[in-house]
Residue frames as a rotation matrix with the C-alpha (Angstrom) as fourth column:
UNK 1
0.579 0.815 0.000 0.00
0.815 -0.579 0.000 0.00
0.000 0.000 -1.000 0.00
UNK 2
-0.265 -0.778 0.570 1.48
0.761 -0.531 -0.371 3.15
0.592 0.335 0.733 -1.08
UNK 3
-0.059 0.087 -0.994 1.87
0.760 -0.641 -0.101 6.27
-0.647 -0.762 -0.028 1.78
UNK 4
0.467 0.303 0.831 0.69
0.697 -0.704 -0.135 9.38
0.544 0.642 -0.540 0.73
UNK 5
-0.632 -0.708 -0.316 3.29
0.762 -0.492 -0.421 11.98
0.142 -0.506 0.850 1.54
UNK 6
0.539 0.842 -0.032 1.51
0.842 -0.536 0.068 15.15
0.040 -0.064 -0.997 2.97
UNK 7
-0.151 -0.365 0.919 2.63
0.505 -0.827 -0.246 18.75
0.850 0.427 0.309 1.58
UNK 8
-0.136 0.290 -0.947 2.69
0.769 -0.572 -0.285 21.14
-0.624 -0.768 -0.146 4.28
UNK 9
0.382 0.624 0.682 0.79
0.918 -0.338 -0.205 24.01
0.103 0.705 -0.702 2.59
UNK 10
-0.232 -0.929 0.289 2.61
0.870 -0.331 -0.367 27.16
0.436 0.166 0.884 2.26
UNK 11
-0.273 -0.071 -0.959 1.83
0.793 -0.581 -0.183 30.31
-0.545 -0.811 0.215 4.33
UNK 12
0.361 -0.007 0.933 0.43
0.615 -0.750 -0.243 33.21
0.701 0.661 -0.267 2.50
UNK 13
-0.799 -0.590 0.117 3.03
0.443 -0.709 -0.549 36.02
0.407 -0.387 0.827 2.83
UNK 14
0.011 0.454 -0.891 1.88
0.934 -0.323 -0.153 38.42
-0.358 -0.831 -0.427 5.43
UNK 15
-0.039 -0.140 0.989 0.52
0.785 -0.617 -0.057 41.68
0.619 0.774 0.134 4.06
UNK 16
-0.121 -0.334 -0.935 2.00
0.961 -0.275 -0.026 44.85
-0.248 -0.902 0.355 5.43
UNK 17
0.720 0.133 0.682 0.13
0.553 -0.704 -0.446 47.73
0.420 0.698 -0.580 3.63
UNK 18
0.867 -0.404 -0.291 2.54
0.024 -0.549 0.835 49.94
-0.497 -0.731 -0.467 6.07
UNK 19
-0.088 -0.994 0.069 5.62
0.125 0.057 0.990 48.39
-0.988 0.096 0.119 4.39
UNK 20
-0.331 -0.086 0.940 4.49
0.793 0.515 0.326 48.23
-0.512 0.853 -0.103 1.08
UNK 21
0.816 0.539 0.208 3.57
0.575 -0.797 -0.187 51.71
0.065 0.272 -0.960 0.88
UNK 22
0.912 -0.393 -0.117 7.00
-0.110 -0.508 0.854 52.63
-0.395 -0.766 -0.507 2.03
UNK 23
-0.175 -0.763 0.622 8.77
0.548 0.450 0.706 50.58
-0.818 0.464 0.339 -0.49
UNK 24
0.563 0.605 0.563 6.08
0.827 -0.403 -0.392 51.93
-0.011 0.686 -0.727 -3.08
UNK 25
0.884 -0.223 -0.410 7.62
-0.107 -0.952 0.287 55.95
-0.454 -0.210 -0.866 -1.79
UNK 26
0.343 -0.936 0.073 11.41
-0.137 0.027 0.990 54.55
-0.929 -0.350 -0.119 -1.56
UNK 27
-0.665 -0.573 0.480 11.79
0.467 0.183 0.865 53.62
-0.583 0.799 0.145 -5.33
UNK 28
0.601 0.789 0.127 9.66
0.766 -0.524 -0.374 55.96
-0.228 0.322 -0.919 -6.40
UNK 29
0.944 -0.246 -0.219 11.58
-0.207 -0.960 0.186 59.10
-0.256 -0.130 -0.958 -4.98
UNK 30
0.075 -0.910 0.408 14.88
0.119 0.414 0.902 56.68
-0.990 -0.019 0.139 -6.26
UNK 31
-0.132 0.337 0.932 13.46
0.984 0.159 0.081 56.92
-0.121 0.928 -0.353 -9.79
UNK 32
0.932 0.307 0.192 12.27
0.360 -0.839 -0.408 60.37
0.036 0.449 -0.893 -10.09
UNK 33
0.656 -0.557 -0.509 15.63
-0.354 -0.823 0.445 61.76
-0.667 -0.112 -0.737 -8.56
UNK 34
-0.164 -0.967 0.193 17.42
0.147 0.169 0.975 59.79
-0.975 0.188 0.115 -11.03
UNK 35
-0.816 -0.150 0.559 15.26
0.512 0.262 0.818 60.25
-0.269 0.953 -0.137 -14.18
UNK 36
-0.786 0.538 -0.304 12.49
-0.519 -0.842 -0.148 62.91
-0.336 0.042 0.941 -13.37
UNK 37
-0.312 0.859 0.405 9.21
-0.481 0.225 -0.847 62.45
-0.819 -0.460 0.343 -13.39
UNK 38
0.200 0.628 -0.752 8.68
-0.843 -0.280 -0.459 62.06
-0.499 0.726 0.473 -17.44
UNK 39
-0.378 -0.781 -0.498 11.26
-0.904 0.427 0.015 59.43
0.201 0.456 -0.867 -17.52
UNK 40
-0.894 0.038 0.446 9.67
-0.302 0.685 -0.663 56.98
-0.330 -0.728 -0.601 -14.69
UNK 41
-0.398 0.748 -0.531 6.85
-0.471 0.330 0.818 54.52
0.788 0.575 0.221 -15.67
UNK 42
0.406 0.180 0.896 4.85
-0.902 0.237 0.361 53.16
-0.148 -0.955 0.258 -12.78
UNK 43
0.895 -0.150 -0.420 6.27
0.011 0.949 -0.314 49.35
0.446 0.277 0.851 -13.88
UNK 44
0.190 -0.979 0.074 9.39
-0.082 -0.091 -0.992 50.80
0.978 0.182 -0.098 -13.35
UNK 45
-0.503 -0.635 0.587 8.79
-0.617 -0.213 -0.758 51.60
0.606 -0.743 -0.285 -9.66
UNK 46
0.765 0.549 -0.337 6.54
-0.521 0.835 0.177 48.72
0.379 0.040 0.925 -9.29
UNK 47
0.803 -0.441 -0.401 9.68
0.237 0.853 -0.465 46.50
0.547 0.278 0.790 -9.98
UNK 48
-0.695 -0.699 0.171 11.98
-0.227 -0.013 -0.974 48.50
0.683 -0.715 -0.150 -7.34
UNK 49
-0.125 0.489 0.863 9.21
-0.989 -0.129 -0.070 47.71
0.077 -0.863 0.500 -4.66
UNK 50
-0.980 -0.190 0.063 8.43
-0.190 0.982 0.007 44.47
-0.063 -0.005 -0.998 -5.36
UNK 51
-0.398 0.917 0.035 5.15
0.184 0.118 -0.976 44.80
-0.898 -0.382 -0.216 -6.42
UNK 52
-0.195 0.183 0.964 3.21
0.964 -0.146 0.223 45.18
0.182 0.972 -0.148 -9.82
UNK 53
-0.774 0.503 0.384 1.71
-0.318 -0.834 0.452 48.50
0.547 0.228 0.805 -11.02
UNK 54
-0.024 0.898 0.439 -1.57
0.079 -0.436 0.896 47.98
0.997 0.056 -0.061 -10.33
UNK 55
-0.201 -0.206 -0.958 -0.49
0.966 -0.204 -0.159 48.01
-0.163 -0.957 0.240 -6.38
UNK 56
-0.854 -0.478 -0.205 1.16
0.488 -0.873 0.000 50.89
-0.179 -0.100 0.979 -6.91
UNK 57
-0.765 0.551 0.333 -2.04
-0.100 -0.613 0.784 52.43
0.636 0.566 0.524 -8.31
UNK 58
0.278 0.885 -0.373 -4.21
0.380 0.255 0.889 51.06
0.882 -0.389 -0.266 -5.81
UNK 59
-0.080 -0.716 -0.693 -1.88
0.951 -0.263 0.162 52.95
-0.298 -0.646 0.703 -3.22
UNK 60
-0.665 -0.537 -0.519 -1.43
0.434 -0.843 0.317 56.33
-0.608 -0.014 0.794 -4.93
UNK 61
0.654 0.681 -0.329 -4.17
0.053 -0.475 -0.878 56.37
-0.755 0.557 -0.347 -7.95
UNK 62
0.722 -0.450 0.526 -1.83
0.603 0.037 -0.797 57.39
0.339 0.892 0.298 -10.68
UNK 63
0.173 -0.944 0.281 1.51
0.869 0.012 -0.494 58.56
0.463 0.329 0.823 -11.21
UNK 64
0.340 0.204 0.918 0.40
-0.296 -0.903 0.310 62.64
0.893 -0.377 -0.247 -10.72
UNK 65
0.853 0.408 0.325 -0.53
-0.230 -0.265 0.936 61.53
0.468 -0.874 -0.133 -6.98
UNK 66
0.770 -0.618 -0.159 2.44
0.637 0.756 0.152 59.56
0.026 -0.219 0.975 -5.99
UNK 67
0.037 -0.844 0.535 4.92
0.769 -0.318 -0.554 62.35
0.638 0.432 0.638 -7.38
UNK 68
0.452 0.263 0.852 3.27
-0.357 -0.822 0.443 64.57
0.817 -0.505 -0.278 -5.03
UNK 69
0.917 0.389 0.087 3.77
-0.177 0.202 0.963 62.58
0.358 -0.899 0.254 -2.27
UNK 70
0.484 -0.813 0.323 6.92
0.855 0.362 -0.371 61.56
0.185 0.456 0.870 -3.57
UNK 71
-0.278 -0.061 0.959 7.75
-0.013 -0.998 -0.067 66.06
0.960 -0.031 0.277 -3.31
UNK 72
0.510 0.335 0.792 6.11
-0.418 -0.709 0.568 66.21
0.752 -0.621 -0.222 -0.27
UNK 73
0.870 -0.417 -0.263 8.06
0.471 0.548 0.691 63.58
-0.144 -0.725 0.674 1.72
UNK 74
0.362 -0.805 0.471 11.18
0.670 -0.127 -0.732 64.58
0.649 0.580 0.493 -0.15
UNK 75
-0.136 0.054 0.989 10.78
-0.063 -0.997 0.046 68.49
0.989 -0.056 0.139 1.43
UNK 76
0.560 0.819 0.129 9.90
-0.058 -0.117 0.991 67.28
0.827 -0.562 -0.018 4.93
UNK 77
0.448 -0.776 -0.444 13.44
0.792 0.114 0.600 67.03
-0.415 -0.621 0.665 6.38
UNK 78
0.893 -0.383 0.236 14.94
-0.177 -0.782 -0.598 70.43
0.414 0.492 -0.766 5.40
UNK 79
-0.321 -0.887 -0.333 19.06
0.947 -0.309 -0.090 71.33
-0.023 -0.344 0.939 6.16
UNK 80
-0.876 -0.400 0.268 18.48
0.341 -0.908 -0.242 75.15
0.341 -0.121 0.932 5.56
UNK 81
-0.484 0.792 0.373 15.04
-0.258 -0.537 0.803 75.69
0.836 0.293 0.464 6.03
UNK 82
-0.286 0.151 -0.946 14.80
0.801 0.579 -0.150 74.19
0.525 -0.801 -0.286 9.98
UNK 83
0.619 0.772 0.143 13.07
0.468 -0.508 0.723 76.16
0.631 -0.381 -0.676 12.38
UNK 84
0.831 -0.304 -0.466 16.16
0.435 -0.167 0.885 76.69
-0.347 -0.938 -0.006 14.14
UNK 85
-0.376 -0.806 0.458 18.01
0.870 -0.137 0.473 78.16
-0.318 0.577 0.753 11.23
UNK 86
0.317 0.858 0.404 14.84
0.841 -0.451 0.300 80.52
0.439 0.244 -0.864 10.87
UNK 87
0.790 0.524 -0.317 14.99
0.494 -0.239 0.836 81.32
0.363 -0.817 -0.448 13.89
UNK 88
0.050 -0.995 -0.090 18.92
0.999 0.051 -0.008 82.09
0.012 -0.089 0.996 13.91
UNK 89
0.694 0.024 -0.720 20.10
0.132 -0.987 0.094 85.86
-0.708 -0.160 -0.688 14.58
UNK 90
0.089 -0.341 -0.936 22.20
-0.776 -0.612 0.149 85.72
-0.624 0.713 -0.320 11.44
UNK 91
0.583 0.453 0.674 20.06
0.122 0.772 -0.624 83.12
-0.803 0.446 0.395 9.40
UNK 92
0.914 -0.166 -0.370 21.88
-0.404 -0.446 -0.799 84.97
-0.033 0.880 -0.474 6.07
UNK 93
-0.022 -1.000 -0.001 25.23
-0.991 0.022 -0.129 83.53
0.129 -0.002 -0.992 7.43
UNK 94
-0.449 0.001 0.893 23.89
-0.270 0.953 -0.137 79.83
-0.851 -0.303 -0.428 8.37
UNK 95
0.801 0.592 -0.085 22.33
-0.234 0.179 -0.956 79.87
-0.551 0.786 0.281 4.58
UNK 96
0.485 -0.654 -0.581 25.60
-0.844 -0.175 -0.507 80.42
0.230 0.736 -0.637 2.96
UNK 97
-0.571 -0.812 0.122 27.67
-0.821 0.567 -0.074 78.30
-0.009 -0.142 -0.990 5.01
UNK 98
-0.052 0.353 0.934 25.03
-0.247 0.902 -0.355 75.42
-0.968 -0.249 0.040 5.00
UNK 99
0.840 0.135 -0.525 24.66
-0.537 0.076 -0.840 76.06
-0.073 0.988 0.137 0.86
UNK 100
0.246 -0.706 -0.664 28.48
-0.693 0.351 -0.630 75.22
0.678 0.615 -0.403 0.38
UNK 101
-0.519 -0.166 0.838 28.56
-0.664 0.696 -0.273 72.30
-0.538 -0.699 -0.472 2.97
UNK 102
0.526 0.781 0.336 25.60
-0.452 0.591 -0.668 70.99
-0.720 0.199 0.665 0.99
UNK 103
0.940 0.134 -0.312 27.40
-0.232 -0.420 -0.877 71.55
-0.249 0.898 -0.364 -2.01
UNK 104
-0.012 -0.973 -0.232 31.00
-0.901 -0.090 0.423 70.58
-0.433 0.215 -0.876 -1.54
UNK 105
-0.332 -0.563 -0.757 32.80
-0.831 0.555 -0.049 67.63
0.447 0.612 -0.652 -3.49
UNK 106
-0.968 -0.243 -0.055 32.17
-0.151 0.749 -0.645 64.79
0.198 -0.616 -0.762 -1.30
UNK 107
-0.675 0.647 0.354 28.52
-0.094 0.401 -0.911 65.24
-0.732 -0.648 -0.210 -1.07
UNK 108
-0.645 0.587 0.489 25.92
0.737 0.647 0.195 63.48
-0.201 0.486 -0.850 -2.60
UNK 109
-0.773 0.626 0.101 22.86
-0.602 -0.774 0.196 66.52
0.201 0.091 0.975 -4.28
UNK 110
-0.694 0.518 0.501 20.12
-0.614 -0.063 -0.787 66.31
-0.376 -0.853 0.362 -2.36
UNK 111
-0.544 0.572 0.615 16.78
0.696 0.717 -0.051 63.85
-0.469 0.400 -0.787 -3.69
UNK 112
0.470 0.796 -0.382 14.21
0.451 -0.588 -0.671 66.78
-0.759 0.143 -0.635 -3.45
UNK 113
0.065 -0.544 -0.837 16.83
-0.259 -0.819 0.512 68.49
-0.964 0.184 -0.194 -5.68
UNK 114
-0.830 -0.503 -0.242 17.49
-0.376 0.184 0.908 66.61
-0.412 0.845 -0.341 -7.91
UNK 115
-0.311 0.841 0.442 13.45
0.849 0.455 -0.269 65.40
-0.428 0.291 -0.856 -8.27
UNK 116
0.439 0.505 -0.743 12.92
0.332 -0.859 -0.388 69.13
-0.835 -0.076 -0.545 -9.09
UNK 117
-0.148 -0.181 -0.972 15.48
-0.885 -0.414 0.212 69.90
-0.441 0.892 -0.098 -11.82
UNK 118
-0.894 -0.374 0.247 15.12
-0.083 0.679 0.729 66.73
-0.441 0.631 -0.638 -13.06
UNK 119
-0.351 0.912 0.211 11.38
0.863 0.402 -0.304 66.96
-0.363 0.076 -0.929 -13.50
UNK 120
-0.576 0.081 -0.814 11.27
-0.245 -0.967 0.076 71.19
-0.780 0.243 0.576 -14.50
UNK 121
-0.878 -0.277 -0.391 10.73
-0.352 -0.182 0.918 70.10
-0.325 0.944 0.062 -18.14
UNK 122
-0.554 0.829 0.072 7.09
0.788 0.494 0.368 68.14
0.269 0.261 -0.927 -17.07
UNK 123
-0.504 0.382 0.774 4.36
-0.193 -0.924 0.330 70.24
0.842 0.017 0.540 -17.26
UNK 124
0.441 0.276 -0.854 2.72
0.439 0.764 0.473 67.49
0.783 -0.583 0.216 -14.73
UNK 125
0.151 -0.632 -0.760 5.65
0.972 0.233 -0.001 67.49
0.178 -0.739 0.650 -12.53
UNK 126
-0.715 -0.385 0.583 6.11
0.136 -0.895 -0.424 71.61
0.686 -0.224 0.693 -12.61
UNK 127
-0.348 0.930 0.120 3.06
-0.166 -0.187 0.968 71.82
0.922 0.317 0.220 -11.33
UNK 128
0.850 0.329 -0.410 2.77
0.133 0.620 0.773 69.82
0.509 -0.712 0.483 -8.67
UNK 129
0.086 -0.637 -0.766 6.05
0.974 0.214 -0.069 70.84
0.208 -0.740 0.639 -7.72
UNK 130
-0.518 0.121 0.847 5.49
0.411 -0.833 0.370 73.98
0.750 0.540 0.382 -8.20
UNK 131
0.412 0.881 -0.233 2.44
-0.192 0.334 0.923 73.72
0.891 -0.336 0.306 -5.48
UNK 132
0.458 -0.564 -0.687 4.94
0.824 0.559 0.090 72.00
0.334 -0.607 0.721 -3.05
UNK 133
-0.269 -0.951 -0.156 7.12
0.866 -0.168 -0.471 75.00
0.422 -0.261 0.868 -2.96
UNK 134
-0.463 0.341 0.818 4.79
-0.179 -0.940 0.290 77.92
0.868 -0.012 0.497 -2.94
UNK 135
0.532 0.826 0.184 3.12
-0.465 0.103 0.879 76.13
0.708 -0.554 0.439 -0.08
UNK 136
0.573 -0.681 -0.455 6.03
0.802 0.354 0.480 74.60
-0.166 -0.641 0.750 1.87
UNK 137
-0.086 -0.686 -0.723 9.30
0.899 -0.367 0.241 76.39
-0.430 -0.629 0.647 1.73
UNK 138
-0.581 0.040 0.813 8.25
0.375 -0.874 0.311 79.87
0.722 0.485 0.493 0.08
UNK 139
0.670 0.735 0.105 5.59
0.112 -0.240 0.964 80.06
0.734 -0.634 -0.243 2.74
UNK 140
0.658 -0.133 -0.741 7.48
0.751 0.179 0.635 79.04
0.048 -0.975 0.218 5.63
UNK 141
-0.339 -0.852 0.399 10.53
0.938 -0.339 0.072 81.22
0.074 0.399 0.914 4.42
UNK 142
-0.101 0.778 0.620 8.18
0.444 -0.522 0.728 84.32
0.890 0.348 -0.293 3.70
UNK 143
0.775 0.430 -0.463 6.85
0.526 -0.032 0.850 83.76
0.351 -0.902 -0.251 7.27
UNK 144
0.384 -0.863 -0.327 10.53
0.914 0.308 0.263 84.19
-0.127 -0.400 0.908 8.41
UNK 145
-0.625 -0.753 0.207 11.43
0.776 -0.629 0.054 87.68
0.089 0.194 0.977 6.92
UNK 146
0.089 0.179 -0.980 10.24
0.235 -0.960 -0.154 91.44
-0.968 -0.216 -0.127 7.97
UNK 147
-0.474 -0.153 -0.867 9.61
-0.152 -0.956 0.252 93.91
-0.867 0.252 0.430 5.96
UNK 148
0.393 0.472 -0.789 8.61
-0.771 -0.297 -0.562 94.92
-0.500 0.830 0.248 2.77
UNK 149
0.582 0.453 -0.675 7.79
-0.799 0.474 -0.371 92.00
0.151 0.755 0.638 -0.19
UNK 150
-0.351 -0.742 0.570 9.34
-0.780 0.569 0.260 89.10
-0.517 -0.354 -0.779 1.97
UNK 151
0.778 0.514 0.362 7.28
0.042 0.533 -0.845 86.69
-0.627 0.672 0.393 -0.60
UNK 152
0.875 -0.383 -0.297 9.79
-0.406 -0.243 -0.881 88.01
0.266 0.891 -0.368 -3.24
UNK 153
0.060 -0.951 0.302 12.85
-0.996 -0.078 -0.047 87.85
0.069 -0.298 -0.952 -1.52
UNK 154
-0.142 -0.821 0.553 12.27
-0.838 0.397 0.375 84.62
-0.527 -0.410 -0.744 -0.53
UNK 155
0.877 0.268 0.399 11.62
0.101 0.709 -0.698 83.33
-0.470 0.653 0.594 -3.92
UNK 156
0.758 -0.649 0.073 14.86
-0.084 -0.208 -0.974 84.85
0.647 0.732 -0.213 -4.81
UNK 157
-0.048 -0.658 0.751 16.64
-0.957 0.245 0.153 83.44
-0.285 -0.712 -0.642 -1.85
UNK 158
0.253 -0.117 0.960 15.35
0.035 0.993 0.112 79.47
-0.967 0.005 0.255 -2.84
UNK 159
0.991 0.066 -0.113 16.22
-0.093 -0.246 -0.965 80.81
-0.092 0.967 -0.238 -6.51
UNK 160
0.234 -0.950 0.206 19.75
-0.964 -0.255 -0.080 81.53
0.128 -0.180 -0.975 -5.32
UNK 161
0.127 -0.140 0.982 19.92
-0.799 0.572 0.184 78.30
-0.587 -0.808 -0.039 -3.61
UNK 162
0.517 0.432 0.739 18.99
-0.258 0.902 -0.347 76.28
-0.817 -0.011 0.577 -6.39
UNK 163
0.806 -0.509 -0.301 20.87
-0.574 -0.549 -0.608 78.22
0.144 0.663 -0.735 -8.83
UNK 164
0.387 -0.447 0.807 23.65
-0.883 0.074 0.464 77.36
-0.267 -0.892 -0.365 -6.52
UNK 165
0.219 0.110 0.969 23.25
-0.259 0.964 -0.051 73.61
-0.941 -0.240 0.240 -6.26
UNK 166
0.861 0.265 0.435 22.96
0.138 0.701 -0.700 72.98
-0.490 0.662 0.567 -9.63
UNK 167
0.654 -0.756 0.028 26.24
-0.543 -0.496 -0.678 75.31
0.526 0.428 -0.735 -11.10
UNK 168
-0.266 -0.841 0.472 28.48
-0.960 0.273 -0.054 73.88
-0.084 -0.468 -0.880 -8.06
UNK 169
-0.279 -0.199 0.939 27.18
-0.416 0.907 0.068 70.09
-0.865 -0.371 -0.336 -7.85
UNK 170
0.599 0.366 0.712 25.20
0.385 0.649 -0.656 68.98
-0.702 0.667 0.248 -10.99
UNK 171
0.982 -0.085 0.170 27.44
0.187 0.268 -0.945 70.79
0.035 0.960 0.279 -13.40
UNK 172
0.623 -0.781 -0.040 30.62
0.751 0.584 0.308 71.15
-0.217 -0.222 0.951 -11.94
UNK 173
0.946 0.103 0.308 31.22
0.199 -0.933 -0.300 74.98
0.256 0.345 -0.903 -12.65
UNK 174
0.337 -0.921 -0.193 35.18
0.406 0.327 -0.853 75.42
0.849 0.209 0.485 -11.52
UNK 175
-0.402 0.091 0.911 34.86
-0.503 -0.853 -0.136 78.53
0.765 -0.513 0.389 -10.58
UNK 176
0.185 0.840 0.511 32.52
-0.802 -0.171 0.572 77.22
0.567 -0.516 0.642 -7.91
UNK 177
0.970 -0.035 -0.240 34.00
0.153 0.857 0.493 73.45
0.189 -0.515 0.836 -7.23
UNK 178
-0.268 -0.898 -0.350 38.03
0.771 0.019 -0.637 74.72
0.578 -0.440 0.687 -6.92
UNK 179
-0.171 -0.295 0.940 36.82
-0.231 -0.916 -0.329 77.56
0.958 -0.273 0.088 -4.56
UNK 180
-0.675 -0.738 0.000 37.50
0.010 -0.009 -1.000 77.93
0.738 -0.674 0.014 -1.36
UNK 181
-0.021 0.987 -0.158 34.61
0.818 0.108 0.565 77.06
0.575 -0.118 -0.809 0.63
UNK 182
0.240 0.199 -0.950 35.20
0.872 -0.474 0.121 80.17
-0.427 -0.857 -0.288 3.04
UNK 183
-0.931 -0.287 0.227 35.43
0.296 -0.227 0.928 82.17
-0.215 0.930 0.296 -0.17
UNK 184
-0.565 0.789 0.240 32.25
0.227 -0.131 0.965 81.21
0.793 0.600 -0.105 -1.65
UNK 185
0.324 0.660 -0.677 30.05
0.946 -0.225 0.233 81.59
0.001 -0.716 -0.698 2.52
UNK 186
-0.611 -0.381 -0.694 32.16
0.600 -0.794 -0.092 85.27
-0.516 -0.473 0.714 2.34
UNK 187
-0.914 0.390 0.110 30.43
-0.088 -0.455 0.886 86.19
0.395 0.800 0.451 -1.44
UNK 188
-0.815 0.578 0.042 27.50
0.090 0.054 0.994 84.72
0.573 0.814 -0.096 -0.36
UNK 189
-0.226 0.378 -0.898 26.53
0.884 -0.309 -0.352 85.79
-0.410 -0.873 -0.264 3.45
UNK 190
-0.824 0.154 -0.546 26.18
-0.003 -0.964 -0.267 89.37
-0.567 -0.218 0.794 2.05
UNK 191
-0.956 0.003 -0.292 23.87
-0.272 0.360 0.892 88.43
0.107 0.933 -0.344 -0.32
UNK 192
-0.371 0.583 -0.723 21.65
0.677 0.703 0.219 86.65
0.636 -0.408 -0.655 1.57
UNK 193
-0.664 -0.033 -0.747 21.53
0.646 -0.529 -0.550 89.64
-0.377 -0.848 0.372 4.42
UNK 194
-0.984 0.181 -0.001 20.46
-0.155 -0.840 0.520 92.26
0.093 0.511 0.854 1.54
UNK 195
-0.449 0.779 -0.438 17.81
-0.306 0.326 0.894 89.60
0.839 0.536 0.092 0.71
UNK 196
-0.020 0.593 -0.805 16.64
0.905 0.353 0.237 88.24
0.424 -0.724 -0.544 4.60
UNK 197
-0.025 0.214 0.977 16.65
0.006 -0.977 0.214 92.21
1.000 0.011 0.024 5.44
């Protein structure tokens, strides 16, 4: 008489909408900063999560929503924009010297940064990031400066900034990567003062 061998039936994996929304974010915001928003297909960050598209869609809706969230997480851990850099009695001098710290050789450019210029060119993605800034750090920033048209100024303070970033890390400007970092915080503390008034 022949023994029937008995399978132990396999466990269904344990769903962790918690984690799987988190992976969903993590190769998302890995994708956009490396190929901007127009480049990334949801398959694409599907397949860094470990999960299909239609997850991802049943998570975020569509692509649009995700990038937001994708922008808004990005923005939620400032370096210059901390309440305690606000809050600083010569914020104009902890901008500069935190710009070329951000900025020197050795460091990696930021995600949120690099989701933003890399994504300028969508009309999608301007938008929505667009949104992100005028309502996150333009506001908060704004909030932060006295006087007359502090809105302006401090669109032409995250203007500077980004300016910045992109001349000294993404293209590699000389002028900007063989100077002296206590050089470039001397040009660029006054600068900043004119503009945080």
């Amino acid at each position: 008489m022949a023994v029937r061998s008995r399978k132990k039936s396999a466990k269904p994996r344990k769903r962790d909408a918690v984690a799987t929304r988190a992976a969903i974010l993590a190769s998302a915001r890995r994708a956009f900063a490396q190929s901007g928003y127009d480049s990334v297909g949801l398959r694409e960050i599907a397949a860094g999560a470990g999960v299909t598209a239609m997850l991802v869609n049943r998570y975020f809706g569509s692509k649009e929503k995700l990038f937001a969230e994708v922008a808004a997480v990005a923005s939620s851990s400032p370096i210059i924009l901390t309440r305690e850099n606000l809050s600083s009695p010569d914020f104009a001098k902890r901008i500069a010297a935190l710009l070329v710290d951000i900025t020197g050789a050795n460091e990696t450019p930021l995600d949120g940064f690099l989701i933003t210029l890399r994504s300028a060119g969508s009309k999608e993605a301007s938008k929505i990031g667009r949104k992100q800034v005028t309502h996150g750090q333009l506001k908060m920033l704004a909030g932060s400066l006295r006087g007359a048209h502090a809105e302006e100024r401090a669109a032409v303070i995250l203007s500077i900034v980004a300016g910045f970033q992109a001349m000294r890390q993404m293209m590699g400007l000389r002028a900007l990567t063989d100077a002296e970092p206590d050089m470039l915080r001397e040009i660029l503390t006054p600068l900043f003062r004119e503009l945080v008034g």
